[in-house]
C-alpha positions in Angstrom: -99.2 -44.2 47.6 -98.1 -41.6 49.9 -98.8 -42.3 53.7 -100.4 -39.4 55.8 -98.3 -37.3 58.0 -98.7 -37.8 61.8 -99.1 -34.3 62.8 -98.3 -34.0 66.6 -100.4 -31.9 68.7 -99.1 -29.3 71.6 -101.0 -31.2 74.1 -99.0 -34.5 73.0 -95.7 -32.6 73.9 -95.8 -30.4 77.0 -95.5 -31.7 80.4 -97.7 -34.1 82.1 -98.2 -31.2 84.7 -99.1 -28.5 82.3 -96.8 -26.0 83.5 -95.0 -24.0 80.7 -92.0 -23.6 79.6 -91.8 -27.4 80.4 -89.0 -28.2 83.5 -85.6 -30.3 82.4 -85.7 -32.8 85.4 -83.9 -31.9 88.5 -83.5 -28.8 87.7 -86.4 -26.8 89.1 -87.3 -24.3 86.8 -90.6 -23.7 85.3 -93.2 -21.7 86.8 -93.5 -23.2 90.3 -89.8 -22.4 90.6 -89.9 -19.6 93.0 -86.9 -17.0 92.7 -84.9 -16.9 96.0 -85.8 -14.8 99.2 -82.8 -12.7 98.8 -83.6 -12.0 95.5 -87.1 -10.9 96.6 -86.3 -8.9 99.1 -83.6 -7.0 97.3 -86.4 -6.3 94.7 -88.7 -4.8 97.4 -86.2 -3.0 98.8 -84.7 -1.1 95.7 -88.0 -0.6 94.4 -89.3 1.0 98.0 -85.7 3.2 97.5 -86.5 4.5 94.1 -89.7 5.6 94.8 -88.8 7.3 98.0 -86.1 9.0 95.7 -88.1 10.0 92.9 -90.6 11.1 95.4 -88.2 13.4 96.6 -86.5 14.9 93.2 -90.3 15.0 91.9 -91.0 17.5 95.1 -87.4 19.1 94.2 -88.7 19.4 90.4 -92.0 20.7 91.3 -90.7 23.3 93.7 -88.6 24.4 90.9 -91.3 24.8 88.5 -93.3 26.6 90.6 -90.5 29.1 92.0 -89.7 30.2 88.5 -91.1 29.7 84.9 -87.4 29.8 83.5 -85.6 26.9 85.0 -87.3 24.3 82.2 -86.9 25.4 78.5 -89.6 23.5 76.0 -87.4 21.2 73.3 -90.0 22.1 70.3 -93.4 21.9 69.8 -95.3 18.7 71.3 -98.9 17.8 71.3 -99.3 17.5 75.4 -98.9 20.9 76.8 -99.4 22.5 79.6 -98.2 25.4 81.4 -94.8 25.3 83.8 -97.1 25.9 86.5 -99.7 23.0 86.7 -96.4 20.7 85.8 -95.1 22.1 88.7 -97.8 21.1 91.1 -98.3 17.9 89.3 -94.9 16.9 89.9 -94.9 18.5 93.3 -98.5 16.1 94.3 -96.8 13.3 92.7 -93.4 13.6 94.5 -94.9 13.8 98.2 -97.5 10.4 97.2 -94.3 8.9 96.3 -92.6 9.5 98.9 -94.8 8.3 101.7 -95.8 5.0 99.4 -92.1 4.7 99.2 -91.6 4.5 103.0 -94.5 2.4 103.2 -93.3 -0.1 100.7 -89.8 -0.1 103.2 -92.0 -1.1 106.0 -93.4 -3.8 104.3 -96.9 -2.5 104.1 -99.3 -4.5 102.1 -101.3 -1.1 100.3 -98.1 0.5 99.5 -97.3 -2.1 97.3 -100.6 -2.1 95.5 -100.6 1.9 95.7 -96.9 1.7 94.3 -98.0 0.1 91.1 -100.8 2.7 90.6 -98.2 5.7 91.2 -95.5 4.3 89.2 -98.0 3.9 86.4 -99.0 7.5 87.2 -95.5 8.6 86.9 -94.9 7.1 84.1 -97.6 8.8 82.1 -96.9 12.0 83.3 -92.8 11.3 83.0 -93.8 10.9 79.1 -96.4 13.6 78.9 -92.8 15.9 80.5 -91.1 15.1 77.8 -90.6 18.3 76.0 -88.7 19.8 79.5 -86.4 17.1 80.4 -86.4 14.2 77.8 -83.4 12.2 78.8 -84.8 12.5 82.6 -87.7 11.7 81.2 -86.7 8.7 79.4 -84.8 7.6 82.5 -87.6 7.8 84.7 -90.0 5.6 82.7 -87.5 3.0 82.9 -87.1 2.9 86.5 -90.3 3.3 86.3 -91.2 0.3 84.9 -88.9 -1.5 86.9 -90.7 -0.6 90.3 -93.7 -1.6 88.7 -92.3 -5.1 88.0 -90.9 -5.5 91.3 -93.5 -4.3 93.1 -95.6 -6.5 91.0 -93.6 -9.9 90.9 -93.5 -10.2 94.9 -95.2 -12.9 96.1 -98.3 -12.3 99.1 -96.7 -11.1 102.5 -98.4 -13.8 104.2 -97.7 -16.7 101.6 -94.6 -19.0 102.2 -92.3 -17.9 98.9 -90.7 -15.0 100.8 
């Protein structure tokens, strides 16, 4: 006669606190572990820099756009087109938003944080719809876009007691 399997349930092995992964003991990671100040702040700060940056090269790109329809070739044919012109003054919009959230987010402002995440994600979008002028800058720029969103993102509250 075969005995029944004891089948051990999820609940029977994580932590008595529920936090997930489960924490080795003394070690202090988990989710409650909060990364370190310097860490933090270095995020904010290179996150505030690249948008002031891009801010400035998207003004740069949209000037150019504008000033002359032969400084970007098309590479092919691509489903999202638009004329060099409305590139150029989306690009040229996006660039001076970015730069002011930019300086904001060096300043520690609270709605240039939230208003960096929306612009990045903005960016983003219209870094991919770009594509067919500049597709390794392209490429870049959605990385570092993403990367602004996620520090931007994983900074605690100014007023809590993480920072």
């Amino acid at each position: 006669m075969t005995q029944p399997q004891s089948h051990a349930s999820d609940a029977a092995h994580s932590p008595a606190d529920g936090a997930w992964p489960p924490r080795e003991a003394g070690t202090g990671t988990g989710r409650d572990a909060a990364p370190t100040s310097e860490w933090i702040t270095g995020g904010l700060l290179f996150a505030g820099v690249l948008m002031l940056v891009n801010g400035v090269l998207a003004i740069l790109q949209g000037i150019s756009a504008l000033a002359d329809d032969d400084v970007y070739t098309r590479v092919g044919d691509y489903v999202f087109e638009a004329n060099l012109t409305a590139w150029g003054w989306i690009l040229l919009a996006l660039g001076v938003l970015a730069t002011g959230v930019g300086l904001g987010i060096l300043r520690g402002e609270w709605w240039a944080r939230i208003t960096g995440i929306f612009l990045a994600s903005l960016s983003m979008v219209a870094h991919f719809l770009f594509l067919p002028y500049t597709p390794v800058w392209s490429v870049i720029m959605v990385g570092i876009d993403f990367f602004v969103i996620l520090a931007l993102a994983l900074a605690p509250d100014p007023g809590s007691d993480r920072l």
